[in-house]
C-alpha positions as MATLAB code, in Angstrom:
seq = 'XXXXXXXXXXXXXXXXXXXXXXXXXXXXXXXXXXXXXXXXXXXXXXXXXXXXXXXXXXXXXXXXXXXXXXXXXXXXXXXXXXXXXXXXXXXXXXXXXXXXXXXXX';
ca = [
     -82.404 -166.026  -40.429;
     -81.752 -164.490  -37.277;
     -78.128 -163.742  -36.601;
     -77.190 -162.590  -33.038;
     -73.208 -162.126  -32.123;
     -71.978 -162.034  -28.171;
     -68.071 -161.738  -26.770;
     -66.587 -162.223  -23.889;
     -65.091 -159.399  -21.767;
     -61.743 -159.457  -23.729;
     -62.944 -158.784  -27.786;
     -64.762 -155.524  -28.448;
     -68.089 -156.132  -29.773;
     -67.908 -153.158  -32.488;
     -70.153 -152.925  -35.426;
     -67.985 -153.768  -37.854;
     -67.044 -157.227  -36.114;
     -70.409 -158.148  -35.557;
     -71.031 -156.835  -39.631;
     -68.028 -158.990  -40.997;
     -69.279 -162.006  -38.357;
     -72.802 -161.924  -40.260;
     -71.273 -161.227  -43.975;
     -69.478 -165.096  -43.249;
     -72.404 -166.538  -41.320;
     -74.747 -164.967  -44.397;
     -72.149 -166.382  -47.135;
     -71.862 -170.015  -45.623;
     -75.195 -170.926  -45.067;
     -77.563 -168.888  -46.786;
     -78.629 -171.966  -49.159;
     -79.733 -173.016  -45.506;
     -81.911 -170.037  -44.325;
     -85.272 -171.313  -45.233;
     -84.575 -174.203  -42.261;
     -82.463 -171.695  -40.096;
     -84.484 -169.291  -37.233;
     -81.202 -168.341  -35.645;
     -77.729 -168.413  -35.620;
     -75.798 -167.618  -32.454;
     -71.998 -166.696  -32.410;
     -70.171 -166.594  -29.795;
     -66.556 -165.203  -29.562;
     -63.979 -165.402  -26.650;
     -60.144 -164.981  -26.600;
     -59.046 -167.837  -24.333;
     -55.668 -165.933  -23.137;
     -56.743 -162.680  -23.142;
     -54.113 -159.987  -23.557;
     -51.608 -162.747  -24.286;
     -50.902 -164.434  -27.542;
     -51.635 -167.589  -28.596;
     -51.525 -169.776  -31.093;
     -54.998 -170.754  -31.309;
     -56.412 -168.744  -28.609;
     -59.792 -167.011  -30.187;
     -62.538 -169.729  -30.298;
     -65.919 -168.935  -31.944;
     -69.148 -171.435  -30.983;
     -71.764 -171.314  -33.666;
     -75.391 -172.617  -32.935;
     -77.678 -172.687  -35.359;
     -81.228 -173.336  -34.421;
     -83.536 -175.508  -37.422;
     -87.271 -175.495  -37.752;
     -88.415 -178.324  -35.840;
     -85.301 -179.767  -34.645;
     -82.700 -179.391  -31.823;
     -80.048 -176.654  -31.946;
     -76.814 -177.438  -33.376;
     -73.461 -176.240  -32.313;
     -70.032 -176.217  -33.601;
     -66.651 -174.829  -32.305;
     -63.165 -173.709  -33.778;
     -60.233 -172.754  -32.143;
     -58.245 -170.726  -34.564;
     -54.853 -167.657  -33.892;
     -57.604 -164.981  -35.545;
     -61.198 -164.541  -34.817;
     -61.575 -164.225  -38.256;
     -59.894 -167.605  -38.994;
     -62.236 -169.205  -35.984;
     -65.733 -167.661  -37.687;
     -64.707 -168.756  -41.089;
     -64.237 -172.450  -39.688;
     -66.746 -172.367  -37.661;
     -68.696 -171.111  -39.972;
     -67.761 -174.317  -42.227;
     -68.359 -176.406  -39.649;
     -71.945 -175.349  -39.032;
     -72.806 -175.569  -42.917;
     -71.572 -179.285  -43.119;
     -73.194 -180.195  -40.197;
     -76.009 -178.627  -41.312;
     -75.561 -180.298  -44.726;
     -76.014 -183.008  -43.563;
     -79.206 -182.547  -40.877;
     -80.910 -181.187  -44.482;
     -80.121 -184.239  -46.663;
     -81.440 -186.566  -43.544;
     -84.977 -185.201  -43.076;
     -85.145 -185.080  -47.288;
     -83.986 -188.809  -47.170;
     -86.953 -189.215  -44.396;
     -89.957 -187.899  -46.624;
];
């Protein structure tokens, strides 16, 4: 499982974000990686330099073997906070695309 991590023009896209972005990505859906090619997260702060109270959004997309991609967002006041529920996100939807095609065969 591919894991590729972009930001906009306002968050720095330093090693260790991009590290603790894959340690979450790598801890929620790792059950999943046999199905997952890629995962793509991105990260933007809506406001820029001003605060917010949920102004850092994170878009997940995880792309499955043989099926479409799937994306999820969250909206959260940390980008940590918005990768972690993203990151949720992803897995349940995910979840849930896993239990159909076993349901199928």
């Amino acid at each position: 499982m591919k894991i590729q991590v972009n930001t906009d023009k306002n968050i720095a896209g330093h090693e260790e974000l991009v590290a603790q972005v894959e340690a979450t990505v790598n801890k929620s859906l790792s059950r999943f990686s046999a199905h997952i090619t890629r995962v793509e997260v991105h990260l933007s702060d809506e406001n820029g330099d001003k605060n917010g109270q949920k102004d850092k959004r994170c878009v997940m997309e995880a792309r499955l073997e043989g099926r479409q991609p799937t994306a999820v967002t969250c909206e959260a006041a940390t980008l940590a906070q918005a990768v972690a529920g993203a990151a949720d996100k992803l897995k349940s939807s995910i979840e849930s695309t896993v239990e159909q095609l076993r349901e199928h065969r």
